[in-house]
N, C-alpha and C positions, 0 to 999 in steps of 0.2 A: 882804178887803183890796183884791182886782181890785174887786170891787162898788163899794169907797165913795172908788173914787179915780175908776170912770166915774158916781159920781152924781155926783159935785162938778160934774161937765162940762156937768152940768144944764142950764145956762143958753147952752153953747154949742152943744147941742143937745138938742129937748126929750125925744129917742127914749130918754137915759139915765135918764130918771125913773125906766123902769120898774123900776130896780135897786133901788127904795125899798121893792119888793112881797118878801115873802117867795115866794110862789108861785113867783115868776120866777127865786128865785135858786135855793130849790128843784131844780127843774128842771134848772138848769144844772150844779147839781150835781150831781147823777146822772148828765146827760150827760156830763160833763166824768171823773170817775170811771169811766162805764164804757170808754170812750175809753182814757182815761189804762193799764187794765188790757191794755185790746188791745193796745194801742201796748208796754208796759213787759212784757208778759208773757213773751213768746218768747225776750226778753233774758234778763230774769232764767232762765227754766227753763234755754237755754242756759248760764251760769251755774254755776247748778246741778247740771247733768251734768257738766260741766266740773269742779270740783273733788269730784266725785263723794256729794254731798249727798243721799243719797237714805234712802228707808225704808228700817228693818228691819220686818219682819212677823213677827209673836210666834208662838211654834210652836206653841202650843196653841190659836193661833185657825182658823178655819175654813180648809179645805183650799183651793179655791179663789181664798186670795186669798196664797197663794205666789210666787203668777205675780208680783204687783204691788212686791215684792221689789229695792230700787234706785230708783223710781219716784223722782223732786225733793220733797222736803217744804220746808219754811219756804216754802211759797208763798203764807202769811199775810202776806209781804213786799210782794208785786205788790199787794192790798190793802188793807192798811194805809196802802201809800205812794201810792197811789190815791185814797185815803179823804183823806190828810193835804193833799195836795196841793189837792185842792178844796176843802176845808173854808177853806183858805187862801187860797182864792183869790173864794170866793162868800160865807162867814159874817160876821158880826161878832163882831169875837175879844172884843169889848170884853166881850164878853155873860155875864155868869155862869154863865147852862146850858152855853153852849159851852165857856168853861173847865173847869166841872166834866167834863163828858162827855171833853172833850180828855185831861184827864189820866187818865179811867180805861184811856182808848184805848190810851195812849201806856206807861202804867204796866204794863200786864198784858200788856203786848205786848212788854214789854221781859224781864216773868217768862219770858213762853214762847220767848222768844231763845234768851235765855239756855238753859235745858232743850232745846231743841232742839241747840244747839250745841253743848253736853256730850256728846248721845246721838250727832249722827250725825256730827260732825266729831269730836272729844275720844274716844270711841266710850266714853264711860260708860255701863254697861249700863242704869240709871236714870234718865240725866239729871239733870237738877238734884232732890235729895234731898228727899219729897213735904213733908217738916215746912218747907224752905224756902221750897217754893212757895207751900205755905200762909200762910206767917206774911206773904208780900208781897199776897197777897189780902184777910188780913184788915188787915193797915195801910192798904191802900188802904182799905176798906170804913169803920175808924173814922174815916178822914181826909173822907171823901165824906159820912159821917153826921155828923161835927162840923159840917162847912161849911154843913149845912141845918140843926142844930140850933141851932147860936149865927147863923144869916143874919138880918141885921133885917128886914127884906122878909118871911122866913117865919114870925118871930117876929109880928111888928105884926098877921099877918094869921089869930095862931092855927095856923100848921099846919107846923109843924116839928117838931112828934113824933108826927102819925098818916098815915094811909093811908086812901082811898076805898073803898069798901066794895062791888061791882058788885050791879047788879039794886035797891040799894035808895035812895030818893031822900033828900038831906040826913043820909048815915048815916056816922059817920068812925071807927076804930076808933085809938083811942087809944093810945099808945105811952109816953107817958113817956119818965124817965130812961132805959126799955129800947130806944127809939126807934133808938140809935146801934148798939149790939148788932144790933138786927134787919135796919139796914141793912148792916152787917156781915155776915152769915147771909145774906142776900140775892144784894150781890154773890159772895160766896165760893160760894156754890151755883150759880149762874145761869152763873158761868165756867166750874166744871167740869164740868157741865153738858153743856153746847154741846162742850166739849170730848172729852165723854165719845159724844158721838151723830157726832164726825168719825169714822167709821168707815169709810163705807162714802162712793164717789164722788159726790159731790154733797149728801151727807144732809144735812150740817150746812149749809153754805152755800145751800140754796134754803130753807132753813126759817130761817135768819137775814133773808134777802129778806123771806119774808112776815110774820112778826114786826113788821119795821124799816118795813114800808109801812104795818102798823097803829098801830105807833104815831107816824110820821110825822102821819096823820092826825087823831089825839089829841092831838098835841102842836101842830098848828096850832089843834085850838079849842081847845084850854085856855088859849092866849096872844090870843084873840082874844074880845073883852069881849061881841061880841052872839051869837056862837057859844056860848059858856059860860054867856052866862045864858039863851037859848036852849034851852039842855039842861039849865042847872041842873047847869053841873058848878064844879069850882072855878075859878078865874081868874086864872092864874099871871103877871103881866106880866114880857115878855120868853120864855117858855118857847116862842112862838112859833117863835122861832129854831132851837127844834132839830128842825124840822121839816127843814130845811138838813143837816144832818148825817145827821138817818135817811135821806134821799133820796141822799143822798152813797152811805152804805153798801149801799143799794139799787142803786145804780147798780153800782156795785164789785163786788157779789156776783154780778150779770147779768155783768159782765163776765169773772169767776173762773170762773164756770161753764163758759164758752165752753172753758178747759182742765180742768177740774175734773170736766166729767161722764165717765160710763163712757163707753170707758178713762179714766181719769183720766191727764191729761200730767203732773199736779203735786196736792201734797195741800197743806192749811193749814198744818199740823202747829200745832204749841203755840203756835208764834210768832201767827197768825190765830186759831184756835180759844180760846182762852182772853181773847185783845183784843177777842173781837165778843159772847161769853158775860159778859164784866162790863159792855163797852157796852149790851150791850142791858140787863142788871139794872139800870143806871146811869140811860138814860132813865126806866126804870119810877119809878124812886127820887125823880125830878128832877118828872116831874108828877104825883106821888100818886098812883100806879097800881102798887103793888107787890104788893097781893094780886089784881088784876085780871091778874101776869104770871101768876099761876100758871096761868088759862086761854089766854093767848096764849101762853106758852110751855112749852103741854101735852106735848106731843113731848120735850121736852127734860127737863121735871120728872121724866117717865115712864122716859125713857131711865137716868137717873141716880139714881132709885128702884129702879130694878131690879139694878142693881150691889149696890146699899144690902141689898134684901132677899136677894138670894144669897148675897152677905160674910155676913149676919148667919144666915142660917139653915143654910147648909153650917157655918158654928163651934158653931152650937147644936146641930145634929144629929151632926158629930163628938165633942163632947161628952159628949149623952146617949147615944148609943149606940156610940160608937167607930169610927161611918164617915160620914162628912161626907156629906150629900144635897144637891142642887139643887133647885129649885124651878122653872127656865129653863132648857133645855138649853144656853145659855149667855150671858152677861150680857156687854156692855151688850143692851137688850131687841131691836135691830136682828138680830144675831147670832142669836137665839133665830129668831126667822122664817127664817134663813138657811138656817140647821139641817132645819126644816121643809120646806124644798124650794122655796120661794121663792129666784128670781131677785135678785141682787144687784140689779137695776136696779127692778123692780118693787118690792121692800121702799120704796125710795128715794119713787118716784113716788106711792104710797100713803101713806107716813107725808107727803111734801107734800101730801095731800087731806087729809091730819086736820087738818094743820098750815093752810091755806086755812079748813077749816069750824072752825077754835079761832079763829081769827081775825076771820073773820064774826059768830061769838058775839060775842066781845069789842065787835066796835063796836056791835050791836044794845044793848049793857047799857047805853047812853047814853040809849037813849027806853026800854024795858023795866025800870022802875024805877017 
């Protein structure tokens, strides 16, 4: 919106062109975002202490993190409004990608408000009721799969019901009627996810960072015509754009960090964690890279598999045998290291070296093919 009211100006000076370049606006958006968190952050935490909004810590989780007991959550807030703020002020809203992405941001963000503000203000022991959380992830997920299913744009050009195939060249795995379902399955996984790896100070939010800078850069060639054919990848016109928005959130997440890392002054809670786990599914979804998230968003698939296989295998071993087993000494898989004797902080900084070398693969599958 700021961009295309200083390119109009064009002519009255020529310095505004550059706001025609994505790159440029890019940029600005990250700055302007991580700015925006420094600036808005102290507020809101104060805030937040102020009416006394803080964690509960579950008593069967790991001893050490008792202490962190009261700590500000919803400080998905300071991000978000970060995020929205520049998006609005650097993107072209006119853009399809950025609408879609907008609403999954704004949609999932409002799920995890909401649940936030049940548990720690309302002081519902559950927060918002898990079957309602769900059924808003997955309306979101059919409504974000219609809009690419029936898009003419993805229709005229063949590719509105599959996904790119990584490592192999001209290979697209087809979806069908089931196309809509799987991006359903996609976002609803990828949100609780991310949500599920908020655990510990910093974990989820720098592995959001690096995620959002790789596909920042995917999402710049896939909207630019000699980049994609270049690589030979698809050529989405307009997908460009959301290069702006991941750089947005990139910037945001540097800037969250600043309170966010151990100690942690404030945590995401649901309200953040769950808005940047179907953002980030969301971009996948937008330029045909949704089974290439599963390698950029290794850390997280892993995190939220390991819930998956301790639910299912402590019910089948109370079962057959009448005493429920574990498999991890305790789930989600962060917690399992903890246990181990690993440092809270060090967990953190290592799962972002995986999260770093998941990432580096991923862009390498653009010439390794």
């Amino acid at each position: 919106m700021f961009a295309d009211l200083l390119y109009q100006l064009k002519d009255v000076f020529f310095g505004f062109n550059v706001f025609r370049y994505i790159t440029v606006r890019a940029a600005l958006a990250a700055i302007t975002a991580l700015v925006l968190c420094l600036f808005i952050g102290p507020k809101i935490i104060k805030l937040l202490y102020k009416f006394h909004i803080g964690e509960e810590i579950r008593s069967d989780g790991p001893q050490s993190h008792l202490s962190k007991a009261g700590t500000p959550t919803m400080g998905g807030l300071i991000l978000l409004g970060s995020v929205i703020i520049s998006i609005l002020m650097w993107a072209r809203l006119s853009n399809f990608y950025i609408l879609v992405i907008f609403l999954s941001t704004i949609w999932t963000g409002m799920v995890g408000f909401i649940d936030d503000y049940l548990k720690v203000v309302k002081k519902f022991e559950k927060g918002l009721i898990a079957r309602y959380k769900l059924i808003g992830q997955i309306i979101l997920g059919i409504i974000i799969g219609s809009l690419i299913y029936f898009n003419p744009q993805f229709v005229e050009q063949g590719l509105n019901n599959n996904s790119s195939v990584p490592f192999f060249k001209n290979l697209e795995f087809q979806f069908g009627i089931f196309y809509v379902p799987f991006v359903m399955l996609v976002i609803t996984y990828m949100s609780n996810a991310v949500n599920l790896t908020d655990g510990l100070d910093g974990l989820a939010t720098g592995l959001i960072a690096i995620a959002m800078l790789a596909f920042a850069a995917m999402s710049y060639v896939t909207g630019n015509i000699n980049f994609s054919d270049y690589l030979n990848i698809v050529y989405l016109p307009g997908s460009g754009e959301l290069t702006v928005y991941c750089l947005a959130i990139v910037g945001a997440a540097m800037g969250f960090l600043w309170f966010n890392s151990h100690p942690a002054e404030v945590f995401l809670g649901d309200t953040g964690a769950l808005a940047l786990g179907s953002t980030l599914a969301t971009v996948a979804v937008l330029v045909k890279k949704e089974i290439l998230l599963i390698l950029i968003g290794g850390v997280f698939i892993a995190e939220a598999l390991s819930v998956i296989i301790q639910t299912m295998y402590f019910k089948y071993t109370r079962k057959r045998t009448g005493t429920g087993r574990r498999v991890f000494r305790m789930a989600p898989l962060h917690h399992h290291f903890e246990l181990k004797g690993w440092h809270e902080s060090k967990v953190v900084v290592r799962f972002w070296i995986i999260g770093i070398l998941l990432a580096l693969l991923s862009l390498t599958t653009f010439k390794v093919r």
